[in-house]
DOLUM-175177 format. One record per residue (C-alpha): residue in three letters; residue number from 0; x, z, y. Coordinates in pm, whole numbers, m for minus. Layout:
N
+--------+-----+--------+--------+--------+
! residu ! num !      x !      z !      y !
+--------+-----+--------+--------+--------+
!    ALA ! NUM !      X !      Z !      Y !
...
+--------+-----+--------+--------+--------+
***
This chain:
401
+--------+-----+--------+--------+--------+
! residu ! num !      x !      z !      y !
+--------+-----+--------+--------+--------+
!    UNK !   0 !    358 !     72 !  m2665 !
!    UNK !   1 !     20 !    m24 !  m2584 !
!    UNK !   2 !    m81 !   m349 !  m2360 !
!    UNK !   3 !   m216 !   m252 !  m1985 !
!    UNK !   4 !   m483 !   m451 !  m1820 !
!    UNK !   5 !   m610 !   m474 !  m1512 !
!    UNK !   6 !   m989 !   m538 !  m1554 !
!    UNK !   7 !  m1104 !   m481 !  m1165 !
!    UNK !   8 !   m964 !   m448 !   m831 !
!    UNK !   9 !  m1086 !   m450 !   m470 !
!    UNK !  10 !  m1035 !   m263 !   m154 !
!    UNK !  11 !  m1166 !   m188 !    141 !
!    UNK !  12 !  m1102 !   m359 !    491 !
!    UNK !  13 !   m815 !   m234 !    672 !
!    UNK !  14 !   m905 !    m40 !    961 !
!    UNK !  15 !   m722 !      4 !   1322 !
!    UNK !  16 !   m636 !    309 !   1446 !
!    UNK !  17 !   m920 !    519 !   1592 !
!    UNK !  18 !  m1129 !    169 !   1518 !
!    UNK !  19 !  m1397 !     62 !   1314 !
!    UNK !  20 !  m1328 !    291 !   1038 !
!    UNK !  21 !  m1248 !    618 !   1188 !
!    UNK !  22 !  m1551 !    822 !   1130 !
!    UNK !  23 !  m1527 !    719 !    765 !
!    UNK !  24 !  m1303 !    950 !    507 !
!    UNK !  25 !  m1012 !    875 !    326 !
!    UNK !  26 !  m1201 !   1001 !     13 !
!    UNK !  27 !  m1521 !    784 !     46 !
!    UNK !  28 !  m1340 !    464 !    167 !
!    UNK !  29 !  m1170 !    530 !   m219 !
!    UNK !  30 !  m1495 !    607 !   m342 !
!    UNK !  31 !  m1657 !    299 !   m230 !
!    UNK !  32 !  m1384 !     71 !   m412 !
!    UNK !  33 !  m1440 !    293 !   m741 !
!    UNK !  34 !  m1786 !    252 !   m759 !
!    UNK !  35 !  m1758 !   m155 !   m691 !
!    UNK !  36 !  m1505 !   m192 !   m945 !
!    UNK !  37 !  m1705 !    m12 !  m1220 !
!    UNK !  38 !  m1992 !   m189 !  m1070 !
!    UNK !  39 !  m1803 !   m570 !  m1107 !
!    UNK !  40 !  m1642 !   m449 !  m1473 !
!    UNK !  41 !  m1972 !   m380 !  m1592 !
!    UNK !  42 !  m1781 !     m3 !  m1678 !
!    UNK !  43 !  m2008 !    270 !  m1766 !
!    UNK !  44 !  m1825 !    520 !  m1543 !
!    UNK !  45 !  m1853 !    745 !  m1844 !
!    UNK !  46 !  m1620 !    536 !  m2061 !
!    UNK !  47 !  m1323 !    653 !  m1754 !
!    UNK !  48 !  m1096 !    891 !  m1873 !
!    UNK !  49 !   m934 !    999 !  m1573 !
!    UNK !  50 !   m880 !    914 !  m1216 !
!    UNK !  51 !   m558 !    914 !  m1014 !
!    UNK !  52 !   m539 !    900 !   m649 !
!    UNK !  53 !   m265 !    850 !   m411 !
!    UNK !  54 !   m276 !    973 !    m57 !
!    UNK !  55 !     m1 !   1095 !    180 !
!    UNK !  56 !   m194 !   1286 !    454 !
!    UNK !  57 !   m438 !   1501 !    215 !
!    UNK !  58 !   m449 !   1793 !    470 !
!    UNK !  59 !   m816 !   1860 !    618 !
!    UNK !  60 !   m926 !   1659 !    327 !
!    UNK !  61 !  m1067 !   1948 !     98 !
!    UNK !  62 !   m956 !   2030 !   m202 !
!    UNK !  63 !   m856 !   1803 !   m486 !
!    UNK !  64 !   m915 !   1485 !   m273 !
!    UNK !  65 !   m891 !   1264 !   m599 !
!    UNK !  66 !  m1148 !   1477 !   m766 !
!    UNK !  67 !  m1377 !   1409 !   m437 !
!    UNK !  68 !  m1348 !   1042 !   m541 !
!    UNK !  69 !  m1443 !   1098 !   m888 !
!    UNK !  70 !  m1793 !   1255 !   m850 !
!    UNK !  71 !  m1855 !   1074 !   m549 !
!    UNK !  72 !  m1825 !    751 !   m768 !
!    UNK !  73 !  m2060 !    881 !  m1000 !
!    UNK !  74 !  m1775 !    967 !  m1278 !
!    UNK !  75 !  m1906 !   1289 !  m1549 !
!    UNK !  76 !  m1765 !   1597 !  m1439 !
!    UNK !  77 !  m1593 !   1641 !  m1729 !
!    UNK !  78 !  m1303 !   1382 !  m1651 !
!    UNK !  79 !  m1046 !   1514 !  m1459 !
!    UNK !  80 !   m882 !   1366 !  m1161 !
!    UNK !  81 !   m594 !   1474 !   m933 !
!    UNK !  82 !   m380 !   1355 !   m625 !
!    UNK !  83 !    m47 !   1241 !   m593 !
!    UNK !  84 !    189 !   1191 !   m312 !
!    UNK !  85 !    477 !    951 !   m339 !
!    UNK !  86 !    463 !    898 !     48 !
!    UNK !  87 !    394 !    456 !     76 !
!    UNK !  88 !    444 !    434 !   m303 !
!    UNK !  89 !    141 !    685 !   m348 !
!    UNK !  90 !    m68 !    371 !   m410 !
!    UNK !  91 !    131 !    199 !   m704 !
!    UNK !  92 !    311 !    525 !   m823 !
!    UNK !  93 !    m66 !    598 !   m968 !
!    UNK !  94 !   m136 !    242 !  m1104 !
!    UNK !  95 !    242 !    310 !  m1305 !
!    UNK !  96 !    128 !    642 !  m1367 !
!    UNK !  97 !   m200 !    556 !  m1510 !
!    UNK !  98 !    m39 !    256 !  m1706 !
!    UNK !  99 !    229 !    524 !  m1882 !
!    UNK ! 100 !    m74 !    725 !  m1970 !
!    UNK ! 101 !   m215 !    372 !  m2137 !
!    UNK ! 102 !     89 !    290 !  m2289 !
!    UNK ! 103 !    142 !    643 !  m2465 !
!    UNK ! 104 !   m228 !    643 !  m2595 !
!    UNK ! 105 !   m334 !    881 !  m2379 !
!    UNK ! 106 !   m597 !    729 !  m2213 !
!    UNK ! 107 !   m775 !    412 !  m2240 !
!    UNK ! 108 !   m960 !    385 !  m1906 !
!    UNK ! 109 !   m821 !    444 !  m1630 !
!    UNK ! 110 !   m866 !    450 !  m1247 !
!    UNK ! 111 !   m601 !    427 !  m1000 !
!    UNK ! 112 !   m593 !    398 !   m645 !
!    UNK ! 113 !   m449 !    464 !   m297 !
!    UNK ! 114 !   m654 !    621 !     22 !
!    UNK ! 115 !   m549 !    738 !    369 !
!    UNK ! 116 !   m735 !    792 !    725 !
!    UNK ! 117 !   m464 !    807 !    938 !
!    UNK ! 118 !   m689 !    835 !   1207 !
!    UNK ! 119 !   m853 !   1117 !   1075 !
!    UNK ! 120 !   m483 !   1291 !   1003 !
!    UNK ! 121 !   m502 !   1655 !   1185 !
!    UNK ! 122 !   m260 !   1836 !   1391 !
!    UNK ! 123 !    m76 !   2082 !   1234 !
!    UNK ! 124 !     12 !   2477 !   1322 !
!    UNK ! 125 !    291 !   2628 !   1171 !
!    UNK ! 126 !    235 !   2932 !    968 !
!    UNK ! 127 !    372 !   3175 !   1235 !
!    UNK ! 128 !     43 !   3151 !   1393 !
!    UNK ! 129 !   m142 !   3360 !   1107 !
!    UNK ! 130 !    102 !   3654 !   1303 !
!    UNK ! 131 !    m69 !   3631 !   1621 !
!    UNK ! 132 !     42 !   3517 !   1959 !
!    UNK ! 133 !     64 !   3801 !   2223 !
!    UNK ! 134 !    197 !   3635 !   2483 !
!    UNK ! 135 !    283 !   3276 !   2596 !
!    UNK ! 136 !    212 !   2912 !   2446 !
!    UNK ! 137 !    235 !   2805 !   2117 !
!    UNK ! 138 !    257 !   2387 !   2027 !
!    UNK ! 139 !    118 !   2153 !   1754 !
!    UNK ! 140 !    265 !   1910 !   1567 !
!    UNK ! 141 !     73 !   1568 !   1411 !
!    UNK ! 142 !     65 !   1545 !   1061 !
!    UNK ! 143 !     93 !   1146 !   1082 !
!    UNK ! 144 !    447 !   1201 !   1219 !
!    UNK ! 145 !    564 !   1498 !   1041 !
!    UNK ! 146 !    452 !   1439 !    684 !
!    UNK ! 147 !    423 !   1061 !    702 !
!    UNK ! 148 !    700 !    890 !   1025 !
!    UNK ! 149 !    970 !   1116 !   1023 !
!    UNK ! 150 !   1219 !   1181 !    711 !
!    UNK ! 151 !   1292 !   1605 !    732 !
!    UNK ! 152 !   1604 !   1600 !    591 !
!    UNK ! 153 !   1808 !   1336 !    869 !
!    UNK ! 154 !   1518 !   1432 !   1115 !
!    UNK ! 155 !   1471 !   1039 !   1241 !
!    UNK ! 156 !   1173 !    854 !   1232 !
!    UNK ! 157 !   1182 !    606 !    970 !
!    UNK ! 158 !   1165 !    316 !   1259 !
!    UNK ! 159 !   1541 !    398 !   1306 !
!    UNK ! 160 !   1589 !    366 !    939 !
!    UNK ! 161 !   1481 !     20 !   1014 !
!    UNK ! 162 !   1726 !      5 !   1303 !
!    UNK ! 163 !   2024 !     91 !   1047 !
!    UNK ! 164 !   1910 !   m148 !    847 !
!    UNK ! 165 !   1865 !   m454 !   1146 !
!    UNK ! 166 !   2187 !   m367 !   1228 !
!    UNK ! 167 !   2355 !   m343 !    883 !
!    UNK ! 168 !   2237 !   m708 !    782 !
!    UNK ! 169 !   2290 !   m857 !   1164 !
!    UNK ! 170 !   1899 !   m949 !   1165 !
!    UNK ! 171 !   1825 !  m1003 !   1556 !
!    UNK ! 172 !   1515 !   m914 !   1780 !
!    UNK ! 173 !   1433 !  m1261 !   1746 !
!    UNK ! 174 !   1378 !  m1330 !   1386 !
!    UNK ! 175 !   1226 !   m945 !   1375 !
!    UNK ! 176 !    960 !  m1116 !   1573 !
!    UNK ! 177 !    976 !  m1447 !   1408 !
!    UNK ! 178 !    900 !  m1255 !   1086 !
!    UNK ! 179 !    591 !  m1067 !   1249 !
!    UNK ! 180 !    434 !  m1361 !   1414 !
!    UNK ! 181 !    431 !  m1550 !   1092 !
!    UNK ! 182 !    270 !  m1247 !    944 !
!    UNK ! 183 !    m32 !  m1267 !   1171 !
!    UNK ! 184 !    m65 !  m1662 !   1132 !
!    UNK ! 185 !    m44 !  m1565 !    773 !
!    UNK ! 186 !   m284 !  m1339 !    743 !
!    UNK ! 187 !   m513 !  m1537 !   1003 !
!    UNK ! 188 !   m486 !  m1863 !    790 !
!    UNK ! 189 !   m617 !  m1636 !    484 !
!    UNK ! 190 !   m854 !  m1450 !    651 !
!    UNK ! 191 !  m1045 !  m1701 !    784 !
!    UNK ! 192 !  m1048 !  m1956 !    425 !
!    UNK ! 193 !  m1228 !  m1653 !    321 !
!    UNK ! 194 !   m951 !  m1558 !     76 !
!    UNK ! 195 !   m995 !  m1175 !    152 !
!    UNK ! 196 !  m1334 !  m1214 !     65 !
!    UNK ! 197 !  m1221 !  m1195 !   m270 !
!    UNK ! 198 !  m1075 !   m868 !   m282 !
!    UNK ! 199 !  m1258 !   m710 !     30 !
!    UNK ! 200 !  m1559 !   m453 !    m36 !
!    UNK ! 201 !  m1746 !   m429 !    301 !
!    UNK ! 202 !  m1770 !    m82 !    446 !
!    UNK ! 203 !  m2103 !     46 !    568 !
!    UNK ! 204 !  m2061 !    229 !    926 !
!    UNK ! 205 !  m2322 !    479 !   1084 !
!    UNK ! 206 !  m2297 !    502 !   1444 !
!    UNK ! 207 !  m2507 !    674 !   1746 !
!    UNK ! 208 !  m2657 !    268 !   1774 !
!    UNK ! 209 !  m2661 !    198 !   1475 !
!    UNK ! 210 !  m2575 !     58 !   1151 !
!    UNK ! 211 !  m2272 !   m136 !   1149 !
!    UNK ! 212 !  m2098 !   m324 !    823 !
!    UNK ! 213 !  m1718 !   m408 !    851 !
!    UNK ! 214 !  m1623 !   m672 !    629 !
!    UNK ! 215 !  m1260 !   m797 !    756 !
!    UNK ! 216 !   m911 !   m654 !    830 !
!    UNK ! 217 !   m914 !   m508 !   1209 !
!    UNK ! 218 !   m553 !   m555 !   1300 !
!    UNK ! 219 !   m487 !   m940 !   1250 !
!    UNK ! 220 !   m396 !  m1094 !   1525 !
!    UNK ! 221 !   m540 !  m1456 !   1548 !
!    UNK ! 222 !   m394 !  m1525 !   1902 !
!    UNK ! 223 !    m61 !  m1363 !   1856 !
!    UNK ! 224 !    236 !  m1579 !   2054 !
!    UNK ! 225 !    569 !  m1540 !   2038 !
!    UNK ! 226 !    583 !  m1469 !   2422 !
!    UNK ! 227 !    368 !  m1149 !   2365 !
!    UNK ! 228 !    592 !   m980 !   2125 !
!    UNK ! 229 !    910 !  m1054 !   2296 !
!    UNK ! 230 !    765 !   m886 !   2569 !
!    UNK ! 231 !    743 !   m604 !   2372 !
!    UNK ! 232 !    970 !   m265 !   2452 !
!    UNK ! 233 !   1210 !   m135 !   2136 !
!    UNK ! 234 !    993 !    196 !   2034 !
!    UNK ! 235 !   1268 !    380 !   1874 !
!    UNK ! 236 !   1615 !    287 !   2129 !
!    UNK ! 237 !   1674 !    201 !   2432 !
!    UNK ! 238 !   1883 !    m94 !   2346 !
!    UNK ! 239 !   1676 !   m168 !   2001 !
!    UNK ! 240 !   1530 !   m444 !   1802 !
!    UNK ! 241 !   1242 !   m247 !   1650 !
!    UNK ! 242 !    912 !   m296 !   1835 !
!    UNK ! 243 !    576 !   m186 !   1844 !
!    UNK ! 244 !    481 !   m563 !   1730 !
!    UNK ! 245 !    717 !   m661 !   1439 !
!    UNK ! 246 !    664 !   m296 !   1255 !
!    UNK ! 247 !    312 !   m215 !   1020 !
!    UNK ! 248 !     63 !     m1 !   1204 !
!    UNK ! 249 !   m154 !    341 !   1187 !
!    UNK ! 250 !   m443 !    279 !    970 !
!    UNK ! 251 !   m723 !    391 !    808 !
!    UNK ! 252 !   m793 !    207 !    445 !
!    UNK ! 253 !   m870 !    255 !     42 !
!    UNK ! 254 !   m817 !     26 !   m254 !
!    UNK ! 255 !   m793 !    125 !   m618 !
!    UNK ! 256 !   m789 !    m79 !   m983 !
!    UNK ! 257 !   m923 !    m20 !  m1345 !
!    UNK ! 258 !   m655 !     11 !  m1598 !
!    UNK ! 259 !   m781 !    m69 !  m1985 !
!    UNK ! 260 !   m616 !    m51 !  m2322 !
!    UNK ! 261 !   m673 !   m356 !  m2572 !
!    UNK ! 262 !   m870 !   m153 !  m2738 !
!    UNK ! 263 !  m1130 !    m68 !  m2429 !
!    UNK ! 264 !  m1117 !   m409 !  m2375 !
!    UNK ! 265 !  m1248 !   m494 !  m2715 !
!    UNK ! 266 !  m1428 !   m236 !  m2739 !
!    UNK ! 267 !  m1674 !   m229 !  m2470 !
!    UNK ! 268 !  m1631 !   m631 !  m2422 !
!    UNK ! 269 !  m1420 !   m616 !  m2098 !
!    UNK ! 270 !  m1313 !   m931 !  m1914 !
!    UNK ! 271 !   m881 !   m850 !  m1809 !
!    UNK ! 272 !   m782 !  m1013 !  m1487 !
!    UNK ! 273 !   m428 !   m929 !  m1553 !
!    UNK ! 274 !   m161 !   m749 !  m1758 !
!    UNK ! 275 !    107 !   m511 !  m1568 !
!    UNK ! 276 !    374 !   m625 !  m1824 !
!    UNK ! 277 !    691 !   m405 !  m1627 !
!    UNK ! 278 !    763 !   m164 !  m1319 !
!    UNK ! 279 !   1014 !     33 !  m1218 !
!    UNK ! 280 !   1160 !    230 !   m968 !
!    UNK ! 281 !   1462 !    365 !   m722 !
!    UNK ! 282 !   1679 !    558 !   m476 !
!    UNK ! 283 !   1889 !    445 !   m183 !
!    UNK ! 284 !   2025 !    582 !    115 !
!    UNK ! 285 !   1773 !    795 !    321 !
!    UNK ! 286 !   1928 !    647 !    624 !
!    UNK ! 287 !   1809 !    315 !    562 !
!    UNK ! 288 !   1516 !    368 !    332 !
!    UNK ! 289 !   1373 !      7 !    342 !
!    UNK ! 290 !   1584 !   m115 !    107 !
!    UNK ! 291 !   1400 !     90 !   m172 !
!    UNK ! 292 !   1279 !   m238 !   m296 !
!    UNK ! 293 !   1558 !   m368 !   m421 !
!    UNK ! 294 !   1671 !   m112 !   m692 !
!    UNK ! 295 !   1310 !   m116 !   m787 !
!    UNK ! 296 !   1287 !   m504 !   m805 !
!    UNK ! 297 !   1559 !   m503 !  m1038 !
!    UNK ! 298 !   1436 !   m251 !  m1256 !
!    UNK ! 299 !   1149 !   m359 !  m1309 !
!    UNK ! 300 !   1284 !   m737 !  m1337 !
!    UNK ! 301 !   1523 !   m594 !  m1564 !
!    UNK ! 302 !   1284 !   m397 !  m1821 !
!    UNK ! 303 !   1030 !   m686 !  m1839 !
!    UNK ! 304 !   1333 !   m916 !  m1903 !
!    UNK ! 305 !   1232 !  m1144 !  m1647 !
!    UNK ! 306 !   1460 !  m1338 !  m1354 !
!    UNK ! 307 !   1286 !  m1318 !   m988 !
!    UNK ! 308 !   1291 !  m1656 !   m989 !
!    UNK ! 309 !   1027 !  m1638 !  m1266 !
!    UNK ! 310 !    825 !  m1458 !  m1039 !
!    UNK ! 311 !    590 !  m1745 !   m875 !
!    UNK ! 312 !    471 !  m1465 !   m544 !
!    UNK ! 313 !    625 !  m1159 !   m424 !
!    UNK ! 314 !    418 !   m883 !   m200 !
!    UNK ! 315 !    680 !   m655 !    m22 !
!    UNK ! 316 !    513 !   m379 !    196 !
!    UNK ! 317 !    605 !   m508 !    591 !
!    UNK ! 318 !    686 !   m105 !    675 !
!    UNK ! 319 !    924 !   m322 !    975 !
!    UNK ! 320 !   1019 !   m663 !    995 !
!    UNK ! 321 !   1396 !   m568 !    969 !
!    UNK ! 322 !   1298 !   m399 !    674 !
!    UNK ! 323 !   1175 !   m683 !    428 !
!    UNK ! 324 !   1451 !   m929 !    595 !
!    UNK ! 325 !   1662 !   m691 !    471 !
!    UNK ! 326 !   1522 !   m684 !    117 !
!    UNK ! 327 !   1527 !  m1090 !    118 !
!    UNK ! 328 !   1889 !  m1075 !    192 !
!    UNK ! 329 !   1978 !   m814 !    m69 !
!    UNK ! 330 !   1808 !   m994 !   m315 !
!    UNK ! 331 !   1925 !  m1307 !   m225 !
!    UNK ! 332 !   2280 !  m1167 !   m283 !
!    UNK ! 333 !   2190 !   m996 !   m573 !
!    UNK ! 334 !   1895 !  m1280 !   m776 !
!    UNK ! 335 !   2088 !  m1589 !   m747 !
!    UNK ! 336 !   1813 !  m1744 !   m499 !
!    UNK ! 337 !   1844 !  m1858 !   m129 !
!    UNK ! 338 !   1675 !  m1645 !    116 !
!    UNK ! 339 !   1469 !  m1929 !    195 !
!    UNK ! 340 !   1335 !  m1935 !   m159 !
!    UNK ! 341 !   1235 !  m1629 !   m162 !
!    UNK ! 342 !   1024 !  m1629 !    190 !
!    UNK ! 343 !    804 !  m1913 !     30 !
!    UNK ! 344 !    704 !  m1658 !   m211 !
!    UNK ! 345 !    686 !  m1376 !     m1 !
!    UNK ! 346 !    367 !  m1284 !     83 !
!    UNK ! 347 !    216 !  m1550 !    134 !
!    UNK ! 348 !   m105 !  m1390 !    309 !
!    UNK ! 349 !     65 !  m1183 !    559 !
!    UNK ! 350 !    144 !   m843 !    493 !
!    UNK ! 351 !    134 !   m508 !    645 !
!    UNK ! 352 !    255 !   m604 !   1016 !
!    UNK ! 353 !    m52 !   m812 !   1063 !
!    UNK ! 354 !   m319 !   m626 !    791 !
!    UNK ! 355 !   m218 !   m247 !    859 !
!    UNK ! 356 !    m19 !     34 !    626 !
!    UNK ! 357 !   m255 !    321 !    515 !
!    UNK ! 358 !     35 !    495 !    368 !
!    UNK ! 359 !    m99 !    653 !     54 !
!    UNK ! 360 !   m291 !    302 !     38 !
!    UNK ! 361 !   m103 !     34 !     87 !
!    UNK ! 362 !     79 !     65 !   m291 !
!    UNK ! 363 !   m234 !     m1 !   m459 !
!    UNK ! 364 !   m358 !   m258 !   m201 !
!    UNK ! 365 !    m74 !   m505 !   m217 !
!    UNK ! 366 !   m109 !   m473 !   m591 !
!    UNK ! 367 !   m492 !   m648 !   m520 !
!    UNK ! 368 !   m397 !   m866 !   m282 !
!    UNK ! 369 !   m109 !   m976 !   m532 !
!    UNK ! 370 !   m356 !   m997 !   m831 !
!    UNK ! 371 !   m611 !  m1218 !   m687 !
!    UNK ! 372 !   m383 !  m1463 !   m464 !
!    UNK ! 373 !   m198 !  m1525 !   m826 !
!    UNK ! 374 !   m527 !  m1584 !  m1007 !
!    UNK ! 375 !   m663 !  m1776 !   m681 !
!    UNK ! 376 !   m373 !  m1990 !   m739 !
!    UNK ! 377 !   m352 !  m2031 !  m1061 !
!    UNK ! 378 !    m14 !  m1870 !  m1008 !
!    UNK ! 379 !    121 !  m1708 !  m1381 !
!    UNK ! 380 !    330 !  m1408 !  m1278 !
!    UNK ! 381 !    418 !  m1220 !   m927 !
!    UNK ! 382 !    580 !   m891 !   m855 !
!    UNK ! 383 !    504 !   m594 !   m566 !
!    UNK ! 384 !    726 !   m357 !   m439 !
!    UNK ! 385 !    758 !   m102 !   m144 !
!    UNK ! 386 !    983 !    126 !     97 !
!    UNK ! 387 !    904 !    502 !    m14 !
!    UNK ! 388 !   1060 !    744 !    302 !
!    UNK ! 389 !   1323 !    964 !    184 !
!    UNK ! 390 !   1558 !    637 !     26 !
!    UNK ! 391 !   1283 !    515 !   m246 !
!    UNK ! 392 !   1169 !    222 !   m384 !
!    UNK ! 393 !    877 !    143 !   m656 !
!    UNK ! 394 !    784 !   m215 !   m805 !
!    UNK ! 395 !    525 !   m364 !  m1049 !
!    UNK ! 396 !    522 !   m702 !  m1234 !
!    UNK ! 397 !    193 !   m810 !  m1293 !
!    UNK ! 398 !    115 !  m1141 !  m1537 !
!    UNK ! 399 !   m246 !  m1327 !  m1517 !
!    UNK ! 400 !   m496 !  m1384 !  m1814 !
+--------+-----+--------+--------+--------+
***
């Protein structure tokens, strides 16, 4: 098979809900990274062969939202482009997608990425509508928690998956909230060294006043305390551990990668930041869906013949708290490491709960934030996974050149 490199990365800032980003589209957050990454490759975007998008709320978008992306990033209109939807794993599931395509000869360039405006998600009518109502009310539902929240075959929101799973592994309230505070001070440490700088693409904002340029991740805490979270309500029961505070967010948010062949590379005298040398992916139970991860972890462990311990950092998508505690337990159990071993790998810039989930985002954003802490580091090899709704799991194994 043919070698897959990654020869450019970014993303955009993460954006709160109904904050700084709002106004902007899913579609030209993602074309904003693509043009900075053929920009920073020094990539003729005519050299691209195709372009792959993820995104998990693509209603209201228009049609062919990838395709959008393309054009708007200056791309011929002669490569094609289309949209997947593997719910969170949207993001990676078209960096793996893009590398098969690599692998098989297929393509030699290609672009992969993740987008989603959450806060620009629409309400939804059901089709009985188009009949006409003669009489009475008829309701709405939100797309965010119908297509995105809420799993349609067990009808729960996926924050009680993460109560299955808090009370499967006996993880308390406490170190739910533990978790999430050290999140924020994660992500606060990082953010203010400058090390999302790296990866970050600023995001040009026109407003009634105004210009306005957002440069950093909205949601980060810096003043978090332990007090304010434990003060916190459970959100999905009564007498729950799952909070508002130690679960990821609504957000709004883009990032996307170029994928090369060695023979692009050589060929048009492109620098590789990284290989993706294995992935792999994998079902669970529905009912407690954050464990995805640990099926896929092994797979892809497995077919890059590597032990986790070889892996020197670890991004697992924060979907909950109870969630990635979870995942460290399992593959505690399951890797031959302490759990404790593990956390000082584990994303070691915060993660979701304190920088945001744009579902059909987030797959190919942990995949930057993975690539450029390793090479900030001087780290050789790390690994990123995440929870996919509906019992799923998807992991990638990049190595540094």
């Amino acid at each position: 098979m043919n070698k897959v490199y990654i020869v450019a990365a970014c993303r955009t800032p993460v954006g709160r809900f109904l904050g700084a980003l709002k106004t902007v589209s899913a579609v030209e957050l993602a074309a904003l990274t693509v043009r900075h990454n053929l920009q920073q490759a020094g990539i003729d975007p005519a050299w691209i062969d195709e372009v792959i998008c993820g995104s998990v709320l693509s209603a209201g978008q228009g049609m062919g939202p990838a395709r959008q992306v393309a054009l708007r990033a200056g791309i011929p209109v002669q490569k094609p482009a289309y949209t997947l939807n593997m719910i969170c794993g949207s993001g990676m599931k078209s960096i793996t997608e893009g590398a098969i395509h690599i692998q098989s000869g297929y393509a030699d360039l290609v672009v992969a990425g993740g987008m989603e405006n959450m806060s620009q998600a629409p309400f939804l009518l059901r089709g009985e509508i188009r009949g006409g109502v003669k009489f009475g009310a008829f309701s709405s539902e939100d797309l965010i928690q119908s297509d995105g929240l809420t799993d349609p075959l067990l009808h729960i929101p996926m924050g009680e998956t993460a109560e299955a799973i808090a009370a499967h592994e006996q993880i308390s309230r406490a170190e739910q909230d533990q978790y999430a505070l050290d999140s924020h001070q994660k992500a606060s440490a990082a953010s203010r060294a400058g090390h999302f700088a790296e990866e970050i693409v600023p995001v040009t904002v026109s407003a009634k006043r105004g210009v306005s340029v957002v440069r950093e991740d909205e949601q980060i805490r810096h003043d978090l305390s332990a007090d304010q979270l434990a003060a916190l309500k459970p959100a999905f029961r009564r007498d729950g551990s799952v909070t508002a505070g130690n679960a990821s967010g609504l957000n709004d948010g883009a990032a996307s990668v170029i994928l090369a062949s060695a023979r692009a590379v050589a060929q048009y005298g492109l620098r590789p930041l990284a290989e993706i040398v294995s992935f792999g992916e994998g079902g669970v139970d529905p009912a407690m869906m954050g464990l995805g991860p640990l099926p896929a972890m092994t797979c892809a462990l497995r077919r890059g013949r590597f032990q986790l311990s070889d892996m020197a950092r670890l991004e697992i998508n924060e979907a909950f708290a109870a969630q990635v505690l979870g995942v460290v337990k399992g593959l505690a159990r399951e890797h031959q490491m302490t759990a404790e071993e593990i956390a000082a790998r584990l994303n070691v810039n915060g993660g979701a709960i304190a920088l945001g989930h744009p579902l059909g985002s987030s797959g190919t954003r942990i995949v930057v934030s993975l690539l450029h802490a390793l090479r900030r580091e001087n780290k050789p090899t790390g690994l990123a996974s995440l929870c996919i709704g509906g019992g799923m799991g998807i992991a990638l194994i990049v190595k540094t050149i």
